[in-house]
C-alpha positions in Angstrom: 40.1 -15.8 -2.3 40.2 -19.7 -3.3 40.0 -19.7 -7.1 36.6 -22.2 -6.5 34.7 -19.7 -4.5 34.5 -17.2 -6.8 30.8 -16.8 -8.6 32.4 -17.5 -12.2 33.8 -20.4 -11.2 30.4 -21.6 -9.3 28.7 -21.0 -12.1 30.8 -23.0 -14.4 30.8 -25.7 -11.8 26.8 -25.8 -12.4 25.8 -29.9 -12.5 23.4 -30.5 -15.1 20.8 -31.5 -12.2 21.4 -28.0 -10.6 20.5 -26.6 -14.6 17.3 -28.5 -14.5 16.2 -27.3 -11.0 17.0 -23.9 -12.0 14.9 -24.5 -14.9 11.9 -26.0 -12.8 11.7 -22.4 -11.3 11.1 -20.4 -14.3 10.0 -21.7 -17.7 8.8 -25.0 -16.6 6.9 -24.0 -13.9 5.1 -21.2 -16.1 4.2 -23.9 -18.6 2.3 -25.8 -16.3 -1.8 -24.8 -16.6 -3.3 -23.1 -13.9 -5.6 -25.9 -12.7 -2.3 -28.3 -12.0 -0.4 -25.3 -10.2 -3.2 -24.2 -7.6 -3.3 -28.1 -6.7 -0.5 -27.7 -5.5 -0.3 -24.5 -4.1 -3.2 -25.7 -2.4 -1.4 -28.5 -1.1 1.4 -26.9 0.0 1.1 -23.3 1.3 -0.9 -21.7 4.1 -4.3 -21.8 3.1 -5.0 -17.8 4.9 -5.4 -16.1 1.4 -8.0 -19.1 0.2 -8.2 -20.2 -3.2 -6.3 -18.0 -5.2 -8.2 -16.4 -8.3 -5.5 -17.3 -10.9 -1.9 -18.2 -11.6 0.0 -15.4 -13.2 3.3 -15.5 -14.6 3.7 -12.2 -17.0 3.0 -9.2 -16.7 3.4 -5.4 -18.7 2.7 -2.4 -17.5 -0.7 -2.5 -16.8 -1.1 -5.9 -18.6 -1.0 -9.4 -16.7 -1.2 -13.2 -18.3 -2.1 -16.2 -16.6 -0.9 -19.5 -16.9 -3.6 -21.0 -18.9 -2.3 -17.5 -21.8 -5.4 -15.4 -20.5 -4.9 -11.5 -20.5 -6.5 -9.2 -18.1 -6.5 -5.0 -17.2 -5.0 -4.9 -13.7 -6.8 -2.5 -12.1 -5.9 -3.2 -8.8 -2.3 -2.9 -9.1 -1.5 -5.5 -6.9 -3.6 -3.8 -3.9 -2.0 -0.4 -5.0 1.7 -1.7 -4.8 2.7 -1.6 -8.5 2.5 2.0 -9.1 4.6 1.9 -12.5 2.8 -1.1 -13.3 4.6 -4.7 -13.9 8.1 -5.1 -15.5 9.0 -1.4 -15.7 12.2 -0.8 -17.3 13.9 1.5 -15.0 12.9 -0.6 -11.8 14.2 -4.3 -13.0 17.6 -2.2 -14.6 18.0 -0.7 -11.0 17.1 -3.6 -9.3 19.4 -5.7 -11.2 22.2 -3.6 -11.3 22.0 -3.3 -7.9 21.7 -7.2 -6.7 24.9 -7.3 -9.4 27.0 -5.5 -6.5 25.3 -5.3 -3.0 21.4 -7.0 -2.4 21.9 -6.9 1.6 23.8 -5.9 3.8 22.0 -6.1 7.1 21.7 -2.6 9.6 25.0 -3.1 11.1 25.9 -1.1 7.6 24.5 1.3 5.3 24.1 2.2 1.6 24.4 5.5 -0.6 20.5 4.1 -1.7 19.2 3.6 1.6 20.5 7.5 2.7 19.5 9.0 -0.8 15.7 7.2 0.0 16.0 8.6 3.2 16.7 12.3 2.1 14.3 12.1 -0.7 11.4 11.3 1.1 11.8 13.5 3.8 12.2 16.1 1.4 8.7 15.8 -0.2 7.1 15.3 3.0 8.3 18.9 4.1 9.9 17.6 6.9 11.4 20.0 9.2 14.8 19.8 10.3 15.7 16.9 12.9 13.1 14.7 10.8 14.3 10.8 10.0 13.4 7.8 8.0 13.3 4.2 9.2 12.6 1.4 6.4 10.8 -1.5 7.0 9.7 -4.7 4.7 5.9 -3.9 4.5 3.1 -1.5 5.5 2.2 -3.0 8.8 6.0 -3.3 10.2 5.6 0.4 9.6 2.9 0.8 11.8 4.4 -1.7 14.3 7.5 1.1 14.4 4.4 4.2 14.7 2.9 1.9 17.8 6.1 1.7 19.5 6.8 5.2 18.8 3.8 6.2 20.6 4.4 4.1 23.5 8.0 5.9 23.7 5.9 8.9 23.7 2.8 8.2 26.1 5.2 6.1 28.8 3.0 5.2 32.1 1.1 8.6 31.9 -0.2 7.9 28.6 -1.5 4.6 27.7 -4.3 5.2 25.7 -3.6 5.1 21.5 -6.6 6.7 19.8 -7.8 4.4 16.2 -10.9 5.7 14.1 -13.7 3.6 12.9 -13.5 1.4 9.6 -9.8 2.1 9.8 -7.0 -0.5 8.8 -3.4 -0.5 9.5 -2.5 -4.4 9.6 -2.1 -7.8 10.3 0.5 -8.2 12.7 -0.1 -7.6 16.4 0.5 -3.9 17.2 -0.6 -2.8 13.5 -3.6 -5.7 14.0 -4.5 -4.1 17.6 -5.2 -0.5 15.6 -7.0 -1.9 13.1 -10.8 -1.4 13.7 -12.5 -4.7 12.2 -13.4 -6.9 14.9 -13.4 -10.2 13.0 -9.6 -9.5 12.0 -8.9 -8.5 15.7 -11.2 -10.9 18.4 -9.7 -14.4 17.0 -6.0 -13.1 18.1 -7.4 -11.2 21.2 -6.0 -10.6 23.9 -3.9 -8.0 21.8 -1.9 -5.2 23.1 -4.5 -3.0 24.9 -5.2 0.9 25.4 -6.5 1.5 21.8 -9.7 3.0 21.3 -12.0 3.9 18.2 -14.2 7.4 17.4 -16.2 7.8 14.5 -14.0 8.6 11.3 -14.3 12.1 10.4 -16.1 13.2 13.7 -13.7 16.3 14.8 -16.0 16.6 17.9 -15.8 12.9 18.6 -12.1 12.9 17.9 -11.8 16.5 20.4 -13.7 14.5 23.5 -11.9 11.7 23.0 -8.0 13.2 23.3 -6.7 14.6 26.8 -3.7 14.5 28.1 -3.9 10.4 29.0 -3.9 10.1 25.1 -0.5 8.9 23.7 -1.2 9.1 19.9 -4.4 9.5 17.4 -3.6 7.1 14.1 -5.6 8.0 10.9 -5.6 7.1 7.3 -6.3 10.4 5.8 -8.4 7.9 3.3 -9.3 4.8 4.5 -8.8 1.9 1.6 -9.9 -1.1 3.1 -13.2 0.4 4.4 -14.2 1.3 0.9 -12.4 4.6 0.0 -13.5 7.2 2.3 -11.7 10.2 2.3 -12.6 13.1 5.9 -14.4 16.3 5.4 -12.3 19.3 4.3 -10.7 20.3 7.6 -10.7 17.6 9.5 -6.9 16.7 9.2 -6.1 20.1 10.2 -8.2 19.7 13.6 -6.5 16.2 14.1 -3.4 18.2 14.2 -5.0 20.9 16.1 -6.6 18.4 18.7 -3.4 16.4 19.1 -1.3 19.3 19.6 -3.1 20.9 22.3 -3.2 17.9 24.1 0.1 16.8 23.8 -0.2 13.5 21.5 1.2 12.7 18.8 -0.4 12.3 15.4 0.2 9.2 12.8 -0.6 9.7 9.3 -0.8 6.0 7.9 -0.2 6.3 4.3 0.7 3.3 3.1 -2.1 3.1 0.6 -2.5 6.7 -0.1 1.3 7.7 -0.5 3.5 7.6 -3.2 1.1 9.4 -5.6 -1.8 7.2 -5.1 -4.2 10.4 -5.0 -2.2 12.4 -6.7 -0.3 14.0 -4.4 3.1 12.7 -3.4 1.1 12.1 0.1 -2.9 12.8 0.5 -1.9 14.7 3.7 -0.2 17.2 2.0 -2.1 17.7 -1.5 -0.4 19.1 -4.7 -1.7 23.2 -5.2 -2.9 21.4 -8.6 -4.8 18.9 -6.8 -8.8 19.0 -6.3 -8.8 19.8 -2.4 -9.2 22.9 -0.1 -6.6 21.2 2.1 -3.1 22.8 3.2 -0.8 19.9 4.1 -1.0 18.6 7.3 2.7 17.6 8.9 2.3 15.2 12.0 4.5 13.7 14.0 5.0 10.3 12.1 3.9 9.2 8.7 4.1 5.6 7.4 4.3 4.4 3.8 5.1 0.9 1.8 2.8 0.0 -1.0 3.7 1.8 -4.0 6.7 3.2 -2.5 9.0 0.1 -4.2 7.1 0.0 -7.1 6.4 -3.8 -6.9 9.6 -4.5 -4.7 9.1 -4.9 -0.7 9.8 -1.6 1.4 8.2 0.0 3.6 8.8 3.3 5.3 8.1 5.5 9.1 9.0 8.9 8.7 9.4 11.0 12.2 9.2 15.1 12.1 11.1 16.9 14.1 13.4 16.4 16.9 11.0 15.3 19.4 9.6 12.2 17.4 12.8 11.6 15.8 14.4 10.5 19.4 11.4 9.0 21.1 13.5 5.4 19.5 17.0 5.0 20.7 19.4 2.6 19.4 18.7 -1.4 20.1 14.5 -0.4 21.3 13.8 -1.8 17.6 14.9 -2.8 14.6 14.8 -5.2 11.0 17.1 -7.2 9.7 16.2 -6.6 5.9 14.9 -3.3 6.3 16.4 -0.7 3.6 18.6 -3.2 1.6 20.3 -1.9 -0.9 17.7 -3.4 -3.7 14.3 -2.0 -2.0 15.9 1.3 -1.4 17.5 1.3 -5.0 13.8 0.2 -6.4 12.5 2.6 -4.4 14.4 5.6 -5.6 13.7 4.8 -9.2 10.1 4.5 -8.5 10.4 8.6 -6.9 12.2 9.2 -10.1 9.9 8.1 -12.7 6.9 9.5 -11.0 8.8 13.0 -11.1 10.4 12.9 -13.8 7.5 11.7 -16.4 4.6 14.1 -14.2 3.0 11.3 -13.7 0.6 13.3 -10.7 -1.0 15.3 -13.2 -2.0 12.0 -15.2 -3.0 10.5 -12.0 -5.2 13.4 -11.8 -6.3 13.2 -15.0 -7.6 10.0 -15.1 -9.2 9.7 -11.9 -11.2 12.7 -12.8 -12.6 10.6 -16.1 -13.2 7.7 -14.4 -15.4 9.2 -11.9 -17.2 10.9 -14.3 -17.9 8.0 -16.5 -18.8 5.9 -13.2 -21.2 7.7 -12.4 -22.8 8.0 -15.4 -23.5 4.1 -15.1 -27.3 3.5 -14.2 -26.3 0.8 -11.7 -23.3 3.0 -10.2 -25.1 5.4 -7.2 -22.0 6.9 -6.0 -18.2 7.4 -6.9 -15.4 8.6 -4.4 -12.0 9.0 -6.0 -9.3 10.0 -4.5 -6.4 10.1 -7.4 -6.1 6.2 -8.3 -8.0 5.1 -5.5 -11.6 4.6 -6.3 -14.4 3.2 -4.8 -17.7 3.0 -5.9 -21.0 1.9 -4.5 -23.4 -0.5 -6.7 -27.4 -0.2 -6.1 -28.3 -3.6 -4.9 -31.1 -5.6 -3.4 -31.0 -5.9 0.3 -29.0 -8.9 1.1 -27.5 -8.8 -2.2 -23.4 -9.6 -2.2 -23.4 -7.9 -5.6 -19.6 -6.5 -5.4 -18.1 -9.7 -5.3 -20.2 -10.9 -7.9 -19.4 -8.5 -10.3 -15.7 -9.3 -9.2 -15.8 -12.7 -10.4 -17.5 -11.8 -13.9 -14.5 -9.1 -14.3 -12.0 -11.3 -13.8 -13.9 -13.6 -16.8 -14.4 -10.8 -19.0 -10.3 -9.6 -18.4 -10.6 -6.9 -16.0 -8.8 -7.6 -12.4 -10.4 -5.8 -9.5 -11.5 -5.5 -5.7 -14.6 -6.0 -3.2 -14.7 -4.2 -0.2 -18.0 -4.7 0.6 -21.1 -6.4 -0.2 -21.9 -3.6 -2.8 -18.9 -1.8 -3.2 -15.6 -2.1 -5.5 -12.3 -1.0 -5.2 -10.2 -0.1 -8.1 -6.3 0.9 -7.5 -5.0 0.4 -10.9 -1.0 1.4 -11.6 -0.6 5.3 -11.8 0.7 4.7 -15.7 -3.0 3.7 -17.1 -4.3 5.6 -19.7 -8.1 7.1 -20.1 -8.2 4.5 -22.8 -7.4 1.4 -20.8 -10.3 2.9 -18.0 -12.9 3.1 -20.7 -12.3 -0.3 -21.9 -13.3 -1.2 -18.2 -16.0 1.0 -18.3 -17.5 -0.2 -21.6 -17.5 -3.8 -20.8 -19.3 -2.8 -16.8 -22.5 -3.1 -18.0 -21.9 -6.9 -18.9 -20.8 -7.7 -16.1 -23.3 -5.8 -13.8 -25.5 -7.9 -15.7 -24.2 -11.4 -15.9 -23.7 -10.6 -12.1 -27.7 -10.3 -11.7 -29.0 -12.5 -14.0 
């Protein structure tokens, strides 16, 4: 190797300009106030997102500061992603050390990370022998990989792709095309056709609607987006049942609900310990991201059995930074500290006091909590957008959290906060509910 293209000697060959450009991205950046910097986000990115809420720049477990020195609770967790919360340890000492020796390597190649992830997760799953892994960027490139698996499946003789109401599973085309919302579908449409929707929970509904012209039935065994709504007790069990008899393959989309989210590795396949009359469920294809990298982009399909597992043959799909080296390493430290540390049984723990100290609100008239995924409805006046309201006033009072309705919040907080942290939330509601109605 020339002498001048090593990294030591780059770095040494640093121009004072390149030291102040460098700087430009960090420190000086940061100390700009938040006003200054959303004019020019505004100015120069994609305005899809809207107006964002606030410029962060730090964060701490379960502890973020804005640019303007604000603090606030992060309840939402980054829409469930940063399941150890922000600035974990273990995860930027992995990550590091990892980008120090390998950050990509594109899928001509592999990694002792990106097999280890592999194993691991189809280990907790409970995936039979013949099961595989396939990592992606992001949740909805999983379900991009889930629709193509079930078009391997279904062929000519089985176009039809079965979705349930209120569901969500993404923004991209296929993942978009499953999704049940029809103001995130009809301004893209036409969209890749044969999927239809049956009312969430409905076994009967699902039962008539799956013969053999079905290809595959996708559910979220709790569906997020539509305000946390988990199935009645069983109904997993007849998807699997249903989908089986007919010959189709079931999707679990999990990449809200996975990783420990409800306190459970997966919420198709709860922990003995957890609060459910459910056995797990295995389907034929699972898909995760989320929480899975702790912060860091990955996403994940998982196949079970032999079947699934070589529906996809080699060059039929793919992803150029799929299961680098650094998501794969972030990942595995992620599975690690949630195992090692028993972090389920606090997950458990708190969502069980939070619920009960919801509902105790007078405003509050019900609470469904699923591990760290909570929703909960707010008694309102017809016509009343109270949810994101009460939004607004938590962000001023310090408290970051979600609307997924008119009257209903959404809290997905990192799987480290404490009972304490959730009862300073809880003390300061009532302010809000009422400098939200005033």
């Amino acid at each position: 190797m020339n002498a001048q293209n090593t990294p030591e000697a780059q770095t040494a060959d640093l121009t004072s300009a390149d030291l102040t450009s460098a700087e430009l991205t960090s420190a000086a950046l940061a100390a700009e106030p938040g006003e200054a910097l959303l004019a020019r986000y505004t100015a120069s990115l994609l305005g899809v997102f809207g107006t964002p809420q606030r410029v962060l720049v730090r964060g701490s477990g379960a502890t973020v500061w804005d640019a303007d020195g604000r603090e606030y609770l992060d309840l939402l967790g980054g829409i469930a992603v940063n399941a150890l919360g922000h600035a974990h340890p273990l995860i930027t000492s992995v990550v590091s050390s990892q980008l120090s020796t390998l950050g990509h390597i594109s899928n001509f190649f592999t990694s002792p990370t990106q097999i280890a992830l592999a194993e691991k997760l189809l280990h907790l799953a409970q995936a039979p022998a013949g099961s595989k892994a396939f990592f992606t960027n992001s949740g909805t490139e999983a379900n991009e990989a889930a629709f193509k698996l079930a078009r391997r499946h279904g062929g000519q003789d089985r176009p039809r792709v079965i979705a349930l109401e209120h569901g969500f599973h993404g923004r991209t085309m296929g993942a978009l095309a499953m999704t049940h919302k029809p103001s995130y579908r009809e301004p893209f449409e036409p969209l890749p056709g044969g999927v239809e929707w049956v009312p969430a929970g409905d076994a009967e509904a699902l039962r008539a609607a799956v013969d053999e012209t079905v290809a595959a039935v996708i559910i979220e065994p709790v569906q997020g987006e539509a305000g946390v709504h988990g199935h009645p007790a069983g109904y997993l069990q007849a998807a699997r049942e249903i989908t089986r008899a007919a010959g189709a393959l079931l999707i679990f989309d999990e990449v809200q609900t996975g990783i420990g989210r409800t306190g459970s590795w997966f919420a198709s396949a709860p922990s003995d310990s957890a609060p459910s009359d459910s056995a797990p469920v295995i389907p034929d294809a699972m898909t995760l991201a989320k929480g899975l990298g702790g912060g860091f982009p990955i996403g994940a399909m998982l196949t079970f059995g032999e079947h699934a597992s070589t529906l996809l043959n080699p060059g039929q799909h793919g992803t150029t930074f799929g299961g680098n080296p650094a998501a794969t390493a972030a990942a595995l430290a992620t599975l690690h500290v949630i195992e090692s540390t028993d972090l389920l049984d606090q997950v458990r723990e708190v969502s069980a006091y939070a619920a009960a100290r919801l509902a105790e609100l007078d405003f509050v008239t019900e609470v469904r909590a699923h591990g760290l995924l909570i929703g909960f409805d707010l008694e309102a006046a017809a016509g009343q957008a109270l949810a994101p309201a009460m939004v607004a006033a938590a962000l001023e009072a310090g408290f970051i959290i979600n609307a997924t309705g008119p009257s209903t919040l959404r809290l997905a907080p990192p799987l480290i906060i404490t009972t304490e942290q959730i009862q300073q939330f809880i003390d300061a509601l009532p302010e809000i509910h009422r400098r939200s109605t005033s």
